[in-house]
Every structure is written in C-alpha cells, then in structure tokens.
C-alpha positions in Angstrom: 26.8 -2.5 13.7 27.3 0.0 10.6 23.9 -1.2 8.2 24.4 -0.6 4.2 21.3 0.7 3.3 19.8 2.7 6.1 19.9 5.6 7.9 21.4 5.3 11.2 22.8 7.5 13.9 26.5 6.8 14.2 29.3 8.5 16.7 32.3 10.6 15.2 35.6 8.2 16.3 38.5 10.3 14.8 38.9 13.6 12.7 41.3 13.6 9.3 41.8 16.2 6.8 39.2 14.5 4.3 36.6 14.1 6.9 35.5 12.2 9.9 35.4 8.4 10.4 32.1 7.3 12.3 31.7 4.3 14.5 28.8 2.3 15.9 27.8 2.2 19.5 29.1 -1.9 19.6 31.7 -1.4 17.0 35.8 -0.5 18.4 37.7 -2.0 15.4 39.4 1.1 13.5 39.3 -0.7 10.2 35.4 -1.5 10.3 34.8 2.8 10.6 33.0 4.4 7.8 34.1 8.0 6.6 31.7 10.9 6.5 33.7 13.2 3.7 34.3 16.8 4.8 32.0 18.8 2.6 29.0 17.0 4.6 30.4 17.2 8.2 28.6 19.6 10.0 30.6 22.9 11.2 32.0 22.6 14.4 31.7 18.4 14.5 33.6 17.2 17.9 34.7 13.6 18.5 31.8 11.6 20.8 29.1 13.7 18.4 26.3 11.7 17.0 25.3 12.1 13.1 22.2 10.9 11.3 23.9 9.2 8.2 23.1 6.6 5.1 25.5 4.1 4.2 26.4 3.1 0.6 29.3 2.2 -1.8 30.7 5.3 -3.9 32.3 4.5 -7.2 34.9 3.3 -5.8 33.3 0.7 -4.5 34.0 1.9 -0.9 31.7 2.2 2.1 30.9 5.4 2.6 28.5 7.7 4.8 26.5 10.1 3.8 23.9 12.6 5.6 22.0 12.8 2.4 18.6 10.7 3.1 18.4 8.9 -0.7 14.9 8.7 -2.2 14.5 4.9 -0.7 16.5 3.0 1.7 16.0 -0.7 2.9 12.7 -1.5 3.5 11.0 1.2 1.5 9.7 1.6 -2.0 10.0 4.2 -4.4 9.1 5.3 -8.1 13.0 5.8 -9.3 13.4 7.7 -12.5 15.6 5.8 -15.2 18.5 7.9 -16.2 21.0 5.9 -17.8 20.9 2.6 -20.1 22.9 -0.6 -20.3 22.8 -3.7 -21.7 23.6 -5.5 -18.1 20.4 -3.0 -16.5 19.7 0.6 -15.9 20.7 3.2 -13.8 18.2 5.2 -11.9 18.4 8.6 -10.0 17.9 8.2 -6.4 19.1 11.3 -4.8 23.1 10.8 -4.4 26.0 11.5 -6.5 26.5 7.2 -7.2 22.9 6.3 -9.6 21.3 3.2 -7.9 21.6 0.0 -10.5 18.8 -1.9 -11.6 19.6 -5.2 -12.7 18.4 -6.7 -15.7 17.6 -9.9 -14.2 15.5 -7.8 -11.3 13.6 -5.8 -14.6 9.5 -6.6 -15.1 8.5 -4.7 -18.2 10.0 -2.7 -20.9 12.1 -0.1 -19.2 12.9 3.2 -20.9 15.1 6.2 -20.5 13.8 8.4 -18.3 10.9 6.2 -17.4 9.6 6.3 -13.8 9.2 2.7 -12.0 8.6 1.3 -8.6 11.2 0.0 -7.3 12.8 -1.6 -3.7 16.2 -1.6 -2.3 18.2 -5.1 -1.7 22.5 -5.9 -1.1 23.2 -8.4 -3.8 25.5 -11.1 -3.0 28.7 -8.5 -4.0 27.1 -6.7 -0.7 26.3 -3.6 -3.1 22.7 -1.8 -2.7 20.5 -2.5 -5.8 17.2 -1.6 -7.3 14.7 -4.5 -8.1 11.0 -4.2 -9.8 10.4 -8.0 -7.9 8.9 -6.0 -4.4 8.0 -9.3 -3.3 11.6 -9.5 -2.1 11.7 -6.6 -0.4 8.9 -5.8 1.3 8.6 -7.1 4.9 5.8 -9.2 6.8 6.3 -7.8 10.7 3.8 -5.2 10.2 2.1 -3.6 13.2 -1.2 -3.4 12.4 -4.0 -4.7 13.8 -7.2 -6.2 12.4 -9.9 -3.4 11.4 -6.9 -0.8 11.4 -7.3 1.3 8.7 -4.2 1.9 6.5 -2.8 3.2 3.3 -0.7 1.9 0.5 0.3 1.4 -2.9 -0.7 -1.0 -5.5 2.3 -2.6 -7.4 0.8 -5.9 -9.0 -2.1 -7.4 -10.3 -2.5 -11.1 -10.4 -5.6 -12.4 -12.2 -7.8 -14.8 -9.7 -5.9 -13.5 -6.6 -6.2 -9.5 -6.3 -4.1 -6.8 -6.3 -0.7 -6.8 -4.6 -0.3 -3.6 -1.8 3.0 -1.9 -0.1 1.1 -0.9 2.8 3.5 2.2 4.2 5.6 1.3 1.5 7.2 -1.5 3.9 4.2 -4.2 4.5 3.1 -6.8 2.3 -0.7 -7.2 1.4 -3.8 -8.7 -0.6 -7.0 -7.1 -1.8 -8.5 -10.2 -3.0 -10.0 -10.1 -6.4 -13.5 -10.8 -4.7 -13.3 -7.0 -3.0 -12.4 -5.2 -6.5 -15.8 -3.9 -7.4 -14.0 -0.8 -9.3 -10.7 -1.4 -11.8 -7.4 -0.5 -9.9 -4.0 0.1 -11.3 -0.6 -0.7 -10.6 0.5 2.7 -9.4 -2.4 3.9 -7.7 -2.8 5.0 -3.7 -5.4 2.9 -1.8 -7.2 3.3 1.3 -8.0 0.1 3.2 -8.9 -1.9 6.4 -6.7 -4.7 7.2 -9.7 -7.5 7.3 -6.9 -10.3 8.5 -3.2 -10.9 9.3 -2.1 -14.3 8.5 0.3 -16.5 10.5 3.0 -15.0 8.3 2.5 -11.7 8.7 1.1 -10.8 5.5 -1.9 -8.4 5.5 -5.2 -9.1 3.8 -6.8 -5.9 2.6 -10.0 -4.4 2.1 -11.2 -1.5 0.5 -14.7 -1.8 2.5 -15.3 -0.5 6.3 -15.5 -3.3 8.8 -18.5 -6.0 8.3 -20.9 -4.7 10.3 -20.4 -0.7 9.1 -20.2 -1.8 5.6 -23.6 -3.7 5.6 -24.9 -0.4 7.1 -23.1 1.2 4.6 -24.8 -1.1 1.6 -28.0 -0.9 3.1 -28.2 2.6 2.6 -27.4 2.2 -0.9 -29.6 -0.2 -1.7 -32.2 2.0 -0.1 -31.3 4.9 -2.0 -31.7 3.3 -5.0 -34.8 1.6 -4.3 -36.4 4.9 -3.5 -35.3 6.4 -6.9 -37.3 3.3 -8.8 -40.5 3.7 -6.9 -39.6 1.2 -4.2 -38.7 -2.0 -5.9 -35.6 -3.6 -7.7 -35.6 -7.2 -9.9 -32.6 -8.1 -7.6 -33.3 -11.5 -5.7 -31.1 -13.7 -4.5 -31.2 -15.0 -8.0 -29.8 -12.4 -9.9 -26.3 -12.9 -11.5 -23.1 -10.8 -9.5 -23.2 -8.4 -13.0 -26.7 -7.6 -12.6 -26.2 -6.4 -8.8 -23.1 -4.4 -9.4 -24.5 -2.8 -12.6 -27.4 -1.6 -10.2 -26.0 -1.2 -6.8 -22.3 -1.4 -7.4 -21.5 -4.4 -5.1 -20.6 -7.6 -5.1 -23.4 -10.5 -5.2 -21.9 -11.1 -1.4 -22.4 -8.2 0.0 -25.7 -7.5 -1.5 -27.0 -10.7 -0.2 -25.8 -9.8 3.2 -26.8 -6.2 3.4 -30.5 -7.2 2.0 -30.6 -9.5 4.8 -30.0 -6.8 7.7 -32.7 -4.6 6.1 -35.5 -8.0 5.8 -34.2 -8.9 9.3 -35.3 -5.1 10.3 -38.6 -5.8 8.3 -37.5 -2.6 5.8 -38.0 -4.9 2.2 -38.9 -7.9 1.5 -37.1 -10.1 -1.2 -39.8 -12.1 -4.1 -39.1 -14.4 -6.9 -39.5 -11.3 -9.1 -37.0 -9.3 -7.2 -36.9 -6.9 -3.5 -39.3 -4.0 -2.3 -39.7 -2.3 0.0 -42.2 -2.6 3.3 -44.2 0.2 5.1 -44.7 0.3 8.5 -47.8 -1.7 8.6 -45.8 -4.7 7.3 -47.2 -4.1 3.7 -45.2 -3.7 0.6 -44.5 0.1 0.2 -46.4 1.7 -2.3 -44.6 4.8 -4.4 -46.2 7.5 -1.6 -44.3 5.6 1.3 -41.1 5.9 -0.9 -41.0 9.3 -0.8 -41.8 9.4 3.3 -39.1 7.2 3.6 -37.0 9.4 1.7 -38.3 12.5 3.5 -37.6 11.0 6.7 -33.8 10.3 5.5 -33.4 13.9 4.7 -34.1 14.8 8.2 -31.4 12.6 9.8 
C-alpha cells in the first residue's frame, strides 16, 4: 500500500517520458501507481528496480513521489520555519518544492514570519499532509522502551501541576512529572531521561534522575559533600520545608528524605530536631577533624 507521508521503498512498474510510475509490493491496479518525475529518477532506472521515495500532494493536488526525505514525515516532529502568511494559516519550509500548511485551527501561540516552531505531520480529512503545533495528536504510544532505559527527547509543553510534556525520539509520548523538575525547563530544550514507568497506554513517564537505587547513591553523596563543607552538620530534618532542602542540596524534600535514610541506615549521620550530622566511626557525632578524614578518604576513591 502506497503511505502519504512516509518514506517507503516502492518498485518501478512502467517507464514514460515524464518519469516512472512506482507500485507497491500488494498493489497491481495501474490507476493507484504514483509517478516519480524524471529529474529525480536515478540514471539507468530498469522496471522491477526498488526506490526509497516520500509521498505527498504537489500543487496540483496530485500524489506524487519524491526521493527527497522532507524535514519531517509521519510520526516525527520538527522545528519548521514559517515562510509564508495567511489569513486561513501559514506556510512553512520543509525541504520540498510544495511548503507544508499549518492550519490556523492547528496554531498554539502567535506565529510570525519566519519564526521557527515545533511542529508534527497529520492527513487532514481532504487526505492532504499538514503541519500542527497540537503534538498530542501526532505523537505515538507503541514505544519500545523498557523501564530504566535511558532515552532522549524534546520538551514541547508545560502544564502547571502535571510536568513537562516529552517527544521521546521525536515519535513517543512522555511525562516528567512536575515533582521531578528540581531545575526550570523550557519548551524547546533537549532532555536526558530514564523511563521510570510505561503505562497501560503506552505512554512513557520520565525522569531526569538515574534509577532509585543509583540516585539515592547519587544524593547521598551530595548531601555528604555538602555536609563536609559546613563542618559536618546541616539544619535539614525531616522537618524542613521542600525550599529549604533544594536551596541547600538541590533536591526535592523526597528524595532527600530517602537518601538521608540510606546514609542513617549505614550509621554515616544522624538526623536531630535541630537538623542532620554527621557520625564518626565510633558511633559519635563527627566533630570538624573527622570531616576532613572523611573528606580525605573520598579523595582517595
């Protein structure tokens, strides 16, 4: 089956002055063949040849092939430069002769001439290819990632008391949950993260920490660090307000609580009404000299 909006590898069926027509492997029927023009068919092209083409409408509204790959195809998302206004949308450069429409109705924002925005690929109900700013639409759920995978993506939303909206690969659909934000993102900006959960529909939650245990490890460290710089003790408790912990330590309240927990469970501080300090090896809270043994010993590691 010939796909609008894709690349696919199609077979040369018949040879005409203007170029070559191209069929599917499933598809006989002379009138459903789509025509590669001749100033892309590659020199000496033989009938039963396979070509890697994309298929769109040209301004004549006819299918058409093309063995130009566009700047996004279905699936995908791109930032599109705006090169032409209208009062029904704007037209954006994606790479082929025919600019890629962008709806008004499919617009988020002010949108400018020559203005770069993300954007995704959909067939409208004329069956023409067109550009939306809405990615939830276009951006798929069958992703094949696993949990703890580590994957990268783009941010394209913000949603206040949910998190930031991610094309992971530019195809998949996923969630950093406002909870694991400890820095400010931006719509725009390339992310690392580790899928921490893939719900029954396929959409990815995100995080921008290691996995649990590694990123307690992780904390614990930090916390240590810091300790050691303020002469082995912090007035962070269990008490202390979220602010107050990421001001310090720059995490959450949750993962504070959690890495402080690994390091009392290993007997390496102690928490107190008045805050957490460090212990030396005889069980006793850790004086300034122990501090600096401590940190010694990390610089050996």
């Amino acid at each position: 089956m010939i796909k609008l909006g894709e690349m696919q590898v199609l077979e040369v069926a018949k040879k005409v002055d203007i170029g070559v027509y191209l069929k599917s492997d499933d598809n006989e029927k002379p009138e459903d063949r789509v025509l590669l023009p001749i100033k892309q068919v590659p020199a000496d092209t033989k009938i039963g040849d396979k070509i890697n083409v994309f298929i769109y409408r040209d301004s004549n509204d006819r299918i058409i092939a093309t063995v130009k790959r566009p700047k996004i195809v279905i699936g995908e998302i791109a930032y599109l430069k705006v090169v032409e206004m209208s009062r029904i949308g704007a037209f954006m450069n994606w790479g082929l002769e025919k600019d890629l429409f962008l709806p008004f109705k499919e617009q988020v924002g002010d949108i400018k001439l020559n203005g770069e925005y993300m954007v995704g690929l959909y067939i409208d109900k004329s069956d023409r290819l067109c550009a939306t700013m809405n990615l939830f639409k276009v951006l798929i759920t069958d992703s094949p990632y696993k949990v703890n995978d580590i994957v990268k993506g783009t941010v394209f939303s913000l949603k206040r008391g949910l998190g930031a909206m991610v094309a992971v690969d530019g195809k998949y659909l996923g969630l950093i949950h406002e909870g694991e934000i400890l820095k400010p993102i931006r719509p725009g900006q390339s992310v690392e993260v580790r899928v921490s959960n893939i719900k029954e529909d396929g959409k990815l939650d995100l995080s921008l920490k290691d996995a649990p245990k590694l990123q307690i490890d992780k904390d614990g460290e930090k916390i240590l660090k810091v300790l050691i710089r303020n002469k082995g003790a912090l007035p962070l408790n269990d008490d202390s307000r979220p602010e107050e912990i990421n001001k310090v330590l720059g995490l959450s309240k949750s993962s504070f609580k959690k890495a402080a927990g690994r390091l009392m469970k290993k007997n390496v501080i102690i928490m107190t009404k008045s805050g957490i300090k460090m212990i030396a090896n005889d069980g006793k809270e850790q004086k300034t000299t122990i501090g600096k043994k401590v940190s010694n010993r990390n610089n050996r590691k």
